[in-house]
C-alpha positions as CSV (number, residue, x, y, z in Angstrom):
1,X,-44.0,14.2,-1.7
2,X,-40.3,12.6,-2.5
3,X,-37.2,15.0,-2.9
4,X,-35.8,16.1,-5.8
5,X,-32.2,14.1,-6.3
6,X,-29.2,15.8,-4.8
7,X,-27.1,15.9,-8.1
8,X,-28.1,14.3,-11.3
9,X,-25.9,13.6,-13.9
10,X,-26.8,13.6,-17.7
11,X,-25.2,11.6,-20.1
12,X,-21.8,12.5,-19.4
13,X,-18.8,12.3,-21.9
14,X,-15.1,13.1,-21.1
15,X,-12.1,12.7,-23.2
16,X,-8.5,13.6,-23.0
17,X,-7.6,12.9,-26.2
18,X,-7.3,9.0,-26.4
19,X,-10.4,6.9,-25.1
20,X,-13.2,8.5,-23.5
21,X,-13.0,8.8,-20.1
22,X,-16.3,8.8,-18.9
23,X,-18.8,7.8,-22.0
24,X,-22.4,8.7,-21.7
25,X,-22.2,8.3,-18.1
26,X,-25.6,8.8,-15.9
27,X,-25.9,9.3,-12.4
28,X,-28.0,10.2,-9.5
29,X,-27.6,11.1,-5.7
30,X,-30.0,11.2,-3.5
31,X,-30.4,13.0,0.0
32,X,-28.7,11.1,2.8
33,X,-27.1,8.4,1.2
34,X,-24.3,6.8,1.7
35,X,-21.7,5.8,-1.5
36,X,-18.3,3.7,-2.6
37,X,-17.2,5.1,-5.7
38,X,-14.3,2.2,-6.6
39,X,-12.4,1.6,-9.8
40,X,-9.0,1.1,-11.0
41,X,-6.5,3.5,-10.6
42,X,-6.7,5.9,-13.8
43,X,-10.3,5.0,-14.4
44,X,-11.5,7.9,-13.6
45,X,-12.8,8.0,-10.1
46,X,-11.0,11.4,-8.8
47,X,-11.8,13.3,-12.5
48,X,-15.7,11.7,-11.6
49,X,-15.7,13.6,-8.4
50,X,-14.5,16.7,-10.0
51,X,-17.4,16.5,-12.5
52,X,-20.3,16.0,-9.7
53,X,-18.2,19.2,-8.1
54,X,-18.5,21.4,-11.0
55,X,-15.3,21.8,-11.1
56,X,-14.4,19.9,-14.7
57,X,-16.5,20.7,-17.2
58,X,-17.6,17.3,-19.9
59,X,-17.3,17.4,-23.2
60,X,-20.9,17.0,-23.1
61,X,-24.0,16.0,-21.2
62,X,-25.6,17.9,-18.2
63,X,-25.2,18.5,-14.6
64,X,-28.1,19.4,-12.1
65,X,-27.6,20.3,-8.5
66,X,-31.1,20.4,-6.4
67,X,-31.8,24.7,-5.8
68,X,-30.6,25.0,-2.2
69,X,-28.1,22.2,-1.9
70,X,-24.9,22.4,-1.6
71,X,-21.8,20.4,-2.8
72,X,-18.5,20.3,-0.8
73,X,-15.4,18.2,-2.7
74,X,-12.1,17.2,-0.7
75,X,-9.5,17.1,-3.1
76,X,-6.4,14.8,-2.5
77,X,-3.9,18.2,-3.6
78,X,-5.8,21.0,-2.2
79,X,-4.7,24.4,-3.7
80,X,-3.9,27.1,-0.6
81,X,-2.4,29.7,-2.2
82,X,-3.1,32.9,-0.2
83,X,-4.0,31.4,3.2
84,X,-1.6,32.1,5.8
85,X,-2.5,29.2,7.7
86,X,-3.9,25.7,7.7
87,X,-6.6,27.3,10.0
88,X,-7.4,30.1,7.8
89,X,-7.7,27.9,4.5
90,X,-10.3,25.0,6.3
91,X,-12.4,28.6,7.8
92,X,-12.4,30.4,4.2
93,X,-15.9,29.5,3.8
94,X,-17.4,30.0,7.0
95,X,-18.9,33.2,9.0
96,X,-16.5,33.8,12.2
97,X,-19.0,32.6,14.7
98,X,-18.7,29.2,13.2
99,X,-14.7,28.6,12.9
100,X,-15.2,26.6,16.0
101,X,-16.2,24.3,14.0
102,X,-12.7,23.8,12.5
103,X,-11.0,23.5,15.8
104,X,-13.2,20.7,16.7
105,X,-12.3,19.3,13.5
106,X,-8.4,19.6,14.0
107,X,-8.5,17.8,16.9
108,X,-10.2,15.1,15.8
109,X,-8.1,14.7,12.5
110,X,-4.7,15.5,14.6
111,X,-3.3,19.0,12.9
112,X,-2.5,21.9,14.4
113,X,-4.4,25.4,12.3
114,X,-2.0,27.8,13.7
115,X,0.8,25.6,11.6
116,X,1.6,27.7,8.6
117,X,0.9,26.5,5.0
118,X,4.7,27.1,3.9
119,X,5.7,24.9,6.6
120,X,2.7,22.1,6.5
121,X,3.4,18.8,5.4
122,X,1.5,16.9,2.8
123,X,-0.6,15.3,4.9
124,X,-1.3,18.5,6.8
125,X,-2.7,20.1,4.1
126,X,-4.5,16.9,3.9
127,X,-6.3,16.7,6.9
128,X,-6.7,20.6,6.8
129,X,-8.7,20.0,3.8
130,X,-10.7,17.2,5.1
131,X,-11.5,19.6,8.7
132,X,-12.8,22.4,6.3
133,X,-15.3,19.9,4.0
134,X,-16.4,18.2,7.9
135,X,-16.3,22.1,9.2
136,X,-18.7,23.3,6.3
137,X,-21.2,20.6,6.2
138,X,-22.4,20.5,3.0
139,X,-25.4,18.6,1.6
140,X,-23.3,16.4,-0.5
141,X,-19.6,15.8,0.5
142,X,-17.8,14.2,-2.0
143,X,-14.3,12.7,-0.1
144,X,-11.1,11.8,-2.2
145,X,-9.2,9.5,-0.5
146,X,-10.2,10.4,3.1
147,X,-8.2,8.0,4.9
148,X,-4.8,8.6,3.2
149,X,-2.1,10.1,6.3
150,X,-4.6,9.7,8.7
151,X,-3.4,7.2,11.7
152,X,-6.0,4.4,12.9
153,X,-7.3,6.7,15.6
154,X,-8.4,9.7,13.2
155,X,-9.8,7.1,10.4
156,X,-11.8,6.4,14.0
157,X,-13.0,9.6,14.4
158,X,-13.8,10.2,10.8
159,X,-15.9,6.9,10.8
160,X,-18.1,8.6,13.6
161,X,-18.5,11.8,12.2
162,X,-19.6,10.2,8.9
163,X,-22.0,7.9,10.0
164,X,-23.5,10.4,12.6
165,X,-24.1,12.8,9.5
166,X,-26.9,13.7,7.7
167,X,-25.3,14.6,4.3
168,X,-25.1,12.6,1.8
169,X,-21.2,11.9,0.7
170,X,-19.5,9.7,-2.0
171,X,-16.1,7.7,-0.9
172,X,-13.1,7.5,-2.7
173,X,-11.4,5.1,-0.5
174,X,-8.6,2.3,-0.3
175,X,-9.4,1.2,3.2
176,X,-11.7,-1.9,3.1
177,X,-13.1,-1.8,6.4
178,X,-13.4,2.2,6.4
179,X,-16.0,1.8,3.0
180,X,-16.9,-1.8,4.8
181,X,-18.3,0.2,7.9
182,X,-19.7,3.4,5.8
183,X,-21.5,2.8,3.0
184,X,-24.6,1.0,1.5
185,X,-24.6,1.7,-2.0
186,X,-21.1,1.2,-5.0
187,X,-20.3,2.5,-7.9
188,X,-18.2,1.1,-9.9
189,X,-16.3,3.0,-12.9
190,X,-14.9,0.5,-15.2
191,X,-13.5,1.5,-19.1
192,X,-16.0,4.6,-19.2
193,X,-18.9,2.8,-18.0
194,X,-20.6,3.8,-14.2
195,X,-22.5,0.5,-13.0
196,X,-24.1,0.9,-9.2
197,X,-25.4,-1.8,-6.9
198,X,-27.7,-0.8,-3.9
199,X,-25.6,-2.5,-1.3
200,X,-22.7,-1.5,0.1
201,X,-18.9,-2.2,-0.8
202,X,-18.9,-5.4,1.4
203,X,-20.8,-6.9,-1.8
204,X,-18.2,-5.1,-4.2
205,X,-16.2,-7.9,-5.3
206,X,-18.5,-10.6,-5.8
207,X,-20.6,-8.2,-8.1
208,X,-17.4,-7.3,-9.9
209,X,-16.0,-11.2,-10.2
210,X,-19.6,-11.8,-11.7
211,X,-19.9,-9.1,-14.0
212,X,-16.4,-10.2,-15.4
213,X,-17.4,-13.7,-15.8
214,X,-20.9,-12.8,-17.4
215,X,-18.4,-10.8,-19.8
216,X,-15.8,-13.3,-20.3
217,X,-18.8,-15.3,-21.4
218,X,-20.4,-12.9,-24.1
219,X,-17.5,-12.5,-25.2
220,X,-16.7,-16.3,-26.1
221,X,-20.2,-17.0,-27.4
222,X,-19.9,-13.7,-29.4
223,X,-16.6,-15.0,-30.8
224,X,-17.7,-18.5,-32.1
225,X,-20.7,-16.8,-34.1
226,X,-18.1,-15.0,-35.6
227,X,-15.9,-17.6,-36.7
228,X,-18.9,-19.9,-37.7
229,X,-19.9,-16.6,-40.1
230,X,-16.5,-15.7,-41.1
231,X,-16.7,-19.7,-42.6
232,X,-20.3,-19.3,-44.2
233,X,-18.4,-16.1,-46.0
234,X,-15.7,-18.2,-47.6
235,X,-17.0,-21.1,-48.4
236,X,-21.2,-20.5,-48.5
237,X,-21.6,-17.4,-50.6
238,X,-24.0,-18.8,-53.5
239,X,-25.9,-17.2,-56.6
240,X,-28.8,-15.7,-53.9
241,X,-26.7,-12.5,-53.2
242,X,-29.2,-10.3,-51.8
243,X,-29.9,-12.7,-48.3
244,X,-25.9,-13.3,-49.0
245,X,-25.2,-9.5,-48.5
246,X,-27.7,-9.0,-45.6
247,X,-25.9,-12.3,-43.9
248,X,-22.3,-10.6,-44.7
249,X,-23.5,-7.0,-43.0
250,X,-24.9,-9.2,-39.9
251,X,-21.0,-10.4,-39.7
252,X,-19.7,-7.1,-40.0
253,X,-21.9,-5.8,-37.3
254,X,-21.0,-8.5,-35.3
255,X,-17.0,-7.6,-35.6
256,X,-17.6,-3.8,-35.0
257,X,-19.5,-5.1,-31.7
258,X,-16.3,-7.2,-30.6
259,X,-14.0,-4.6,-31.5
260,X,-16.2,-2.2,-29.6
261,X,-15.6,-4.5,-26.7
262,X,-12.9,-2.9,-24.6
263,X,-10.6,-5.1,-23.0
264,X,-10.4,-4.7,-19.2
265,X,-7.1,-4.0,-17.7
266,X,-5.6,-6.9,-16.1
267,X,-3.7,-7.1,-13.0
268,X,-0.2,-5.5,-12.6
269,X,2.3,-8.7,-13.1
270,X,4.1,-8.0,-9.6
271,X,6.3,-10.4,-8.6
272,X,8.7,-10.4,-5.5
273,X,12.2,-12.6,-5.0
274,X,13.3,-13.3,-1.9
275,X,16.9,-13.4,-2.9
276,X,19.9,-15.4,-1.1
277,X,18.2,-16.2,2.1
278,X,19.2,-14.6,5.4
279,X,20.2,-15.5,8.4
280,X,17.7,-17.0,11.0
281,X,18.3,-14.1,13.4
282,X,17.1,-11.0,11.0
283,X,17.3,-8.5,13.7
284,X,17.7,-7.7,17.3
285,X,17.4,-4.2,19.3
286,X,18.9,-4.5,22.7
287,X,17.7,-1.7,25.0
288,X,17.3,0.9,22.3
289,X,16.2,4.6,22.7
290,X,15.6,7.8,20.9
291,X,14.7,11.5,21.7
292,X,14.8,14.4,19.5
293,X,14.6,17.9,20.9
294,X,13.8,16.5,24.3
295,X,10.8,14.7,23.3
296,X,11.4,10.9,24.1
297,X,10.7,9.0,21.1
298,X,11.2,5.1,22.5
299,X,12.2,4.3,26.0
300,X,14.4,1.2,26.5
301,X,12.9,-1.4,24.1
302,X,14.0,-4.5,22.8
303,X,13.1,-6.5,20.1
304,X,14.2,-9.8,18.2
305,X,12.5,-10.6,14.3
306,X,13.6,-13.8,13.0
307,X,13.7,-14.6,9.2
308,X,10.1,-15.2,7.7
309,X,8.6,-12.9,10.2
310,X,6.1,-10.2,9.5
311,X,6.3,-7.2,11.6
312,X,3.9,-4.3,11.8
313,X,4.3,-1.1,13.6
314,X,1.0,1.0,14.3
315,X,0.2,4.2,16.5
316,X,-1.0,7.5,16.1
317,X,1.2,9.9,14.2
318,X,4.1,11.7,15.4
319,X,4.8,8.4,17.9
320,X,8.2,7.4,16.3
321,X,6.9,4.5,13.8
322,X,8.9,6.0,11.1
323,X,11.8,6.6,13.6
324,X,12.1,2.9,14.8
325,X,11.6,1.5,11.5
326,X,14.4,3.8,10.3
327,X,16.7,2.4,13.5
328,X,15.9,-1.5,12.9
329,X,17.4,-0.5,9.2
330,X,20.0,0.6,10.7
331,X,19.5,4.4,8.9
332,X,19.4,6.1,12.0
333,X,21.0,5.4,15.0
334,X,19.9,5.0,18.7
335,X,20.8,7.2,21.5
336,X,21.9,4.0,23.4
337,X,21.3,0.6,23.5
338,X,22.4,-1.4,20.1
339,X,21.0,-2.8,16.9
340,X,22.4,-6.1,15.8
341,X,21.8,-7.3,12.1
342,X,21.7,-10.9,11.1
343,X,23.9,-12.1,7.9
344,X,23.2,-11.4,4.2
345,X,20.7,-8.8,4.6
346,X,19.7,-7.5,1.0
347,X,16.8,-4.5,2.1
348,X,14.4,-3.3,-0.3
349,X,12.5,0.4,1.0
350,X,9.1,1.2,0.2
351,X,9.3,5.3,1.2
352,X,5.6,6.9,2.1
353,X,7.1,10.0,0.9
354,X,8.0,8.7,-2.7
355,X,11.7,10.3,-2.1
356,X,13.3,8.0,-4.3
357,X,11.7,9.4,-6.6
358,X,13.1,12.4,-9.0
359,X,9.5,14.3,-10.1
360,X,11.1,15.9,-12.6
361,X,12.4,12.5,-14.3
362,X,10.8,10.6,-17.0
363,X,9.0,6.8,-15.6
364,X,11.5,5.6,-18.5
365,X,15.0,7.3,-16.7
366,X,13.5,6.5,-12.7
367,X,14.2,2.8,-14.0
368,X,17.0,2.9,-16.4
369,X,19.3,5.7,-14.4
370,X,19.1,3.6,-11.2
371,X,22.3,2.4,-10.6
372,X,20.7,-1.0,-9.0
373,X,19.1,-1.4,-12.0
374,X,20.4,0.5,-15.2
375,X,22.4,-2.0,-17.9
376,X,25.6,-0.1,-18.7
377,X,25.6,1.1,-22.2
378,X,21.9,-0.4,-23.2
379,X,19.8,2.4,-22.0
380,X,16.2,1.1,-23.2
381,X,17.2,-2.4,-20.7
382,X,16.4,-2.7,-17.0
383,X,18.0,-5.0,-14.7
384,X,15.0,-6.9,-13.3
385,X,16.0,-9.5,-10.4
386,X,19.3,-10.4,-12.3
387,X,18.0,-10.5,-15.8
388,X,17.9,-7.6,-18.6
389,X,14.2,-6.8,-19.7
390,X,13.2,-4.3,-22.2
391,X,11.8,-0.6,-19.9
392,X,8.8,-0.6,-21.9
393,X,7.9,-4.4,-21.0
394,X,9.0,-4.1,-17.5
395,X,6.7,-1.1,-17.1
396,X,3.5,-2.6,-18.8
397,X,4.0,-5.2,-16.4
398,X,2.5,-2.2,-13.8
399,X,-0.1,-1.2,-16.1
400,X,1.9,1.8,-17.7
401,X,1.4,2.2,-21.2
402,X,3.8,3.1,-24.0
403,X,3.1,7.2,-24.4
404,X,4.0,7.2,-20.4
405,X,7.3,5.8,-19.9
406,X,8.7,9.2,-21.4
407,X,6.2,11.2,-19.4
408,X,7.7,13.2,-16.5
409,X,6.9,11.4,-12.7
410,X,5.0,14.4,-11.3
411,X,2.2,13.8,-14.4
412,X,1.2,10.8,-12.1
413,X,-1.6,9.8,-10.2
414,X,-0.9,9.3,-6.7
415,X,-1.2,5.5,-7.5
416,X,0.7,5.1,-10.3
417,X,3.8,6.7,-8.1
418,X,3.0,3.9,-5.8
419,X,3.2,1.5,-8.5
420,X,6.3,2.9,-9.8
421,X,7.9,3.0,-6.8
422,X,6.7,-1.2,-6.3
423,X,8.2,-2.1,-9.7
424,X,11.9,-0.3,-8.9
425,X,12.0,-2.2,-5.6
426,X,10.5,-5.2,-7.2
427,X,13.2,-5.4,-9.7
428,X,15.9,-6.0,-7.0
429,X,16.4,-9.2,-5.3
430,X,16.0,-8.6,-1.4
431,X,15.0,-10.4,1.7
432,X,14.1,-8.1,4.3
433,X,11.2,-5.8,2.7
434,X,10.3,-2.6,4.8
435,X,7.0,-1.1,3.7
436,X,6.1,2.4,5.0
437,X,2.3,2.9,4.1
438,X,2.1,1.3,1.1
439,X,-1.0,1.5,1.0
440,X,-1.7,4.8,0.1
441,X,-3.3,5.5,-3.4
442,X,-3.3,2.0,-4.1
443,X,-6.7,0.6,-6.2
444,X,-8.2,-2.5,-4.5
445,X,-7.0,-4.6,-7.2
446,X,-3.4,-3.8,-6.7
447,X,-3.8,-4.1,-2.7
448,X,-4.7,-7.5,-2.9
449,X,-1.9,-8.4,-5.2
450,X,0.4,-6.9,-2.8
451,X,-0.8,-8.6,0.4
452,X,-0.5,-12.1,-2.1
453,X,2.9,-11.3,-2.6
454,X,3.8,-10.1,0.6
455,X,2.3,-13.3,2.2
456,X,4.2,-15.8,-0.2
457,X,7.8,-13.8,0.1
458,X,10.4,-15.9,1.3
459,X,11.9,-12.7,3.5
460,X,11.1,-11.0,6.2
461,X,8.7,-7.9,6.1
462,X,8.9,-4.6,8.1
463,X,5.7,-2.6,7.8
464,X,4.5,0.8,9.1
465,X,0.2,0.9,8.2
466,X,-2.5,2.6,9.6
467,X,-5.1,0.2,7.2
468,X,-6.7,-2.1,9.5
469,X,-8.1,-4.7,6.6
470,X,-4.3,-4.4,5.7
471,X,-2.7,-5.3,9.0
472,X,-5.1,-8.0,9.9
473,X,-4.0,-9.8,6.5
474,X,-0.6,-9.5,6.8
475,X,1.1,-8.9,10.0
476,X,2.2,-11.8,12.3
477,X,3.6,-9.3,15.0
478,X,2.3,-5.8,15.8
479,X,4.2,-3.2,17.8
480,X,1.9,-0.6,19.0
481,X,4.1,2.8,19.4
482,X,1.9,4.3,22.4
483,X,3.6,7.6,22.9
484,X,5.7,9.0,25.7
485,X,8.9,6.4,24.7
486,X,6.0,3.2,25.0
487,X,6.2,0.7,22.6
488,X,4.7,-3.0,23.2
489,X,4.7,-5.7,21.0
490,X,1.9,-8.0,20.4
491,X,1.1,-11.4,18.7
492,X,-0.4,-11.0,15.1
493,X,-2.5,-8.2,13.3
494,X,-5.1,-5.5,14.0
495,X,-7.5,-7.3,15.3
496,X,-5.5,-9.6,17.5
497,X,-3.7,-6.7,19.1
498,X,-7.1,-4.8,19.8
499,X,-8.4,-8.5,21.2
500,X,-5.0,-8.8,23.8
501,X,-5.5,-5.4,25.0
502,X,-9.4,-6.1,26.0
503,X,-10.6,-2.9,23.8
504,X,-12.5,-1.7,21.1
505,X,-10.9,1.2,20.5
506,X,-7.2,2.5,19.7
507,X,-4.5,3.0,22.1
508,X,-4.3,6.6,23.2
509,X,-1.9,9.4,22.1
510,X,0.0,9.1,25.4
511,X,-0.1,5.9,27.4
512,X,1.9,4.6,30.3
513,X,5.1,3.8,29.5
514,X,5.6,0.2,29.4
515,X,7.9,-2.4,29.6
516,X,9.9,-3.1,26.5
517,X,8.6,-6.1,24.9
518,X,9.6,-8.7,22.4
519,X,8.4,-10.4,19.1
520,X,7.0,-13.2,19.2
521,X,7.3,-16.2,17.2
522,X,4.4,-16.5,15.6
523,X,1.0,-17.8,16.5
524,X,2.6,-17.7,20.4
525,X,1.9,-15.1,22.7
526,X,3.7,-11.7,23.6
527,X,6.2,-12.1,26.1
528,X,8.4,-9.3,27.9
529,X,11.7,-9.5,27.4
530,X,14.0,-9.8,30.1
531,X,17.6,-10.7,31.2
532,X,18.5,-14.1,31.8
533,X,18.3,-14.8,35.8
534,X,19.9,-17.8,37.9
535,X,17.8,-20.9,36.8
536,X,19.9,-21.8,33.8
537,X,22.7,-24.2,34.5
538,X,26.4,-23.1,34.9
539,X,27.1,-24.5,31.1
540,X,24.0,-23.8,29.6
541,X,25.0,-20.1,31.1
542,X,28.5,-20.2,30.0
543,X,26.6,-21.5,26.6
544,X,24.3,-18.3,26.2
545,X,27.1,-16.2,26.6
546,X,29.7,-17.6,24.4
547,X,26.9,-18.1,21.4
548,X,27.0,-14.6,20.1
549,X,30.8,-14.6,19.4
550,X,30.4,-18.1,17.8
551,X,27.6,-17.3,15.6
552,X,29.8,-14.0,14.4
553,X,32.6,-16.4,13.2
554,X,30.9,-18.3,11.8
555,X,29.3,-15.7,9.5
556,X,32.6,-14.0,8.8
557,X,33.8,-17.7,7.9
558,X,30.7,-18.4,5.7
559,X,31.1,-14.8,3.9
560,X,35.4,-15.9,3.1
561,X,34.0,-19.3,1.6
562,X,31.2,-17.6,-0.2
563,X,33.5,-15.3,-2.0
564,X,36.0,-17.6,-2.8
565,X,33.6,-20.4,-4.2
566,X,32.5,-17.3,-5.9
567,X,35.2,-17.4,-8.7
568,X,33.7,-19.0,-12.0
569,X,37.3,-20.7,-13.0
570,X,38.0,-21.6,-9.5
571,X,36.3,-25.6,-10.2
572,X,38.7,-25.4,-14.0
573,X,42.1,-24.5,-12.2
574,X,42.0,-26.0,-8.7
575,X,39.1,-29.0,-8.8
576,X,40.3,-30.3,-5.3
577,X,40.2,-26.7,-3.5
578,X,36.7,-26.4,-5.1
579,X,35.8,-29.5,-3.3
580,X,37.1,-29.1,-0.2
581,X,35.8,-25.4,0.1
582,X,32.2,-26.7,-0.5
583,X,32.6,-28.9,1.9
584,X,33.7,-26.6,4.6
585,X,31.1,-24.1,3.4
586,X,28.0,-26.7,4.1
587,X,29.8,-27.2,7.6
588,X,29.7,-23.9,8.7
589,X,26.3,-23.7,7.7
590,X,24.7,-26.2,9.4
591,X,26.9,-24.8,12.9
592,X,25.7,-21.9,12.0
593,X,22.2,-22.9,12.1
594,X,22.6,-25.5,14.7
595,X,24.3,-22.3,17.1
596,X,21.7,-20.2,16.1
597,X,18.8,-22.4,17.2
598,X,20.6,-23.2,20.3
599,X,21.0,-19.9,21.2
600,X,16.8,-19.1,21.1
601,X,16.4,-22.0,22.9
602,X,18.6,-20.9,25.5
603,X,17.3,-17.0,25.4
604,X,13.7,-18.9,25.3
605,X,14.3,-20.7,28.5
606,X,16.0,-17.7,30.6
607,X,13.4,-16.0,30.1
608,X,10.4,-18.2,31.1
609,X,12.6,-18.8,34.1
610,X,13.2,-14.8,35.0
């Protein structure tokens, strides 16, 4: 005899006062399988989950839970008030001769219980509440954003535990290949409506590009009937009123069905400008280390990121990604060794930890109070990539609506913080772009516009990710931190790293040190970097050494001429200066990048000769 479903879902409705939320929504979960739940950010999805939980009550409709099953629900802001410690929240639940299972959980997911809740960490409590949904094994575990603060070797361990389970669960997930390797059935929330397909989210956007085309097409056919009607009304109304009045209802019908027709949310107009371009040497760390508290964070390593480059650093947490990113920038700096910046750096920070952002501020004063990007004296402008644009325009360009811009920052979604964050970096011209996780919270939609961007900037992009989909889109050079000091840099993304090392697996916690390594161009392989050695010629020698002080004047020279051409009457009062200052100007920048391609080819060549 078949099972009785796990959960079923009735009909529901949910509103907050503006559109429904969920409208007449219907649902069913059976035993053992295995679910995507996708949609835009706002749609719905988390408020969904809360629903199946019983924790959110509809406005109406019904919810059923099987007799005997049971329904565990990982929140992304899990509530721990009186629990002393992360251990003692994930146990609440269990009997004491099964809090084992917690500790096996912690290790896998990386967090210490003992570690208090005052003291934990966001992503602590995180992974604390993922270790006591894994530690309680309900029938039905319904996971919110999983993956988010979890490095690549935990979303490993996950994986494994998931597909080795016999509950059934429903995904809320950001990470491609983690719902790509997971799950075999979607549901898609989209303007109120659930719609599910019995295949897995691999399928997910050609379903979705061909249920918006089937509507983009009822909607055109429904809109020429119209017209053709609307026509007949003015111009064909004769003395046979009563078919007249039917044929003039059938038109009204027909306009309460396309007004009834919701609109689907487009996609946020992002845009990134590279700016005034940099120079063709972006960065280079010579040697550079770091401990804190004794613990050796990197161990001698050097690196050298050229304009145009993408540059992705990955490891498990707690290795230093963070750290190095944070010394490249030049915001913290090295116990020894030295960091040497290329000219006309403009940096634009994406911050995993949103600090940039005042919770307490309205979306409408994080933009306008900026002092990158508030107008003086015109407080409803924002200064968007040189040019004024009204705050409510600039913000519906992210998909924020009217009544939000003068809503507080902590009212938002973990998402629409993201976005927020994107459209005050976005708004400043830059051209080195350092991401850390930015793709946390993000909808699908939004990723992909982001890795578009990100692959058509004109800059260069620093990036710390533990989203393997992510990295193997973007990244042209990977650095995997390693632990123990060990960092190694390899040619291209995820999946080329993994494919260089001969594994199928992640680097461990705490490798071997190795030697420092550094980036390579792309599409070439890894190479160590080294000293130059005899093997170059006495000039060519003489050469490598002199380069650096040459390329520094030069700079300093093309920064004078820059500000000076930079007067608006200087062309008016003194045409000949003008002239003659452009003319030096283009000099010194094509020595400037004749010096600085002589100088890789001469790094290039000691070091195949060393």
């Amino acid at each position: 005899m078949a099972r009785a479903p796990l959960l079923q879902l009735s009909g529901i409705t949910l509103n907050f006062g503006g559109d429904p939320l969920l409208d007449g929504l219907d649902l069913t979960v059976q035993p053992g399988e295995r679910i995507a739940l996708v949609g835009r950010n706002g749609s719905g999805k988390s408020t969904l989950m809360k629903v199946m939980a019983g924790l959110v009550e509809p406005d109406s409709g019904a919810r059923v839970l099987s007799p005997g099953d049971s329904v565990g629900y990982m929140e992304q802001h899990p509530d721990m008030s009186g629990h002393a410690t992360l251990g003692d929240f994930a146990a609440s639940a269990l009997p004491p001769d099964e809090a084992y299972r917690v500790e096996m959980a912690a290790e896998g997911l990386q967090f210490d219980p003992a570690t208090t809740v005052g003291a934990a960490s966001g992503g602590e409590r995180r992974r604390a509440a993922l270790a006591k949904l894994m530690a309680e094994a309900p029938d039905l575990m319904l996971l919110d954003e999983p993956t988010n603060h979890l490095d690549i070797a935990a979303v490993l361990w996950l994986e494994e535990q998931l597909r080795a389970a016999r509950a059934a669960y429903v995904l809320i997930s950001h990470d491609r290949a983690f719902l790509r390797a997971l799950t075999r059935a979607t549901l898609w929330l989209d303007r109120g409506t659930l719609r599910r397909q019995e295949r897995g989210f691999e399928d997910f956007e050609a379903w979705r590009d061909k249920v918006w085309q089937d509507e983009d097409m009822q909607r055109h056919k429904l809109d020429r009937r119209i017209r053709a009607e609307a026509r007949w009304a003015v111009e064909g109304i004769s003395a046979r009123r009563k078919r007249n009045q039917g044929r003039l209802r059938g038109l009204q019908a027909m306009r309460a069905e396309r007004a009834a027709m919701i609109r689907r949310q487009g996609a946020a107009d992002m845009a990134l400008d590279a700016g005034p371009q940099s120079g063709k040497r972006v960065i280079e760390a010579r040697g550079i280390s770091k401990a804190y508290d004794g613990r050796t964070i990197l161990r001698d390593f050097s690196l050298r990121i050229l304009r145009g480059d993408r540059v992705a650093l990955v490891g498990p947490n707690g290795t230093g990604k963070t750290t190095l990113l944070k010394m490249l920038t030049g915001e913290v700096e090295p116990d020894s060794g030295s960091v040497v910046h290329g000219t006309n750096l403009e940096i634009a920070v994406f911050d995993q930890n949103r600090d940039g952002i005042d919770p307490g501020a309205t979306l409408w004063d994080s933009l306008t109070q900026d002092p990158g990007l508030g107008v003086s004296g015109q407080s409803d402008q924002v200064m968007v990539r040189g040019v004024p644009r009204h705050v409510i325009g600039y913000l519906k360009d992210f998909l924020f609506s009217e009544a939000q811009a003068r809503a507080p920052v902590r009212s938002l979604s973990g998402g629409e913080k993201a976005r927020l964050l994107l459209a005050r970096i976005m708004a400043r011209q830059s051209n080195l772009l350092v991401l850390d996780e930015p793709t946390n919270d993000l909808d699908i939609e939004t990723l992909d516009l982001l890795q578009e961007l990100i692959g058509e900037y004109d800059g260069t992009v620093l990036l710390v990710s533990h989203d393997r989909d992510f990295l193997d889109r973007v990244a042209t050079t990977t650095i995997a931190m390693e632990g123990g000091g060990a960092a190694t840099v390899y040619a291209g993304g995820w999946s080329d790293y993994r494919a260089q090392r001969g594994e199928t697996a992640p680097p461990p916690a705490a490798a071997k040190p190795r030697k420092p390594a550094r980036a390579a161009p792309e599409n070439a392989p890894p190479a160590r970097q080294k000293p130059p050695r005899p093997g170059l010629s006495f000039t060519e020698r003489h050469r490598l050494e002199a380069l650096p002080e040459e390329i520094a004047r030069l700079e300093a020279e093309i920064e004078k001429l820059a500000g000076y051409l930079s007067d608006p009457d200087l062309y008016a009062k003194e045409p000949m200066k003008f002239d003659k200052a452009t003319q030096a100007l283009a000099e010194r920048q094509g020595a400037l990048a004749r010096a600085e391609d002589d100088w890789l080819a001469l790094a290039e060549k000691a070091e195949a000769e060393g």
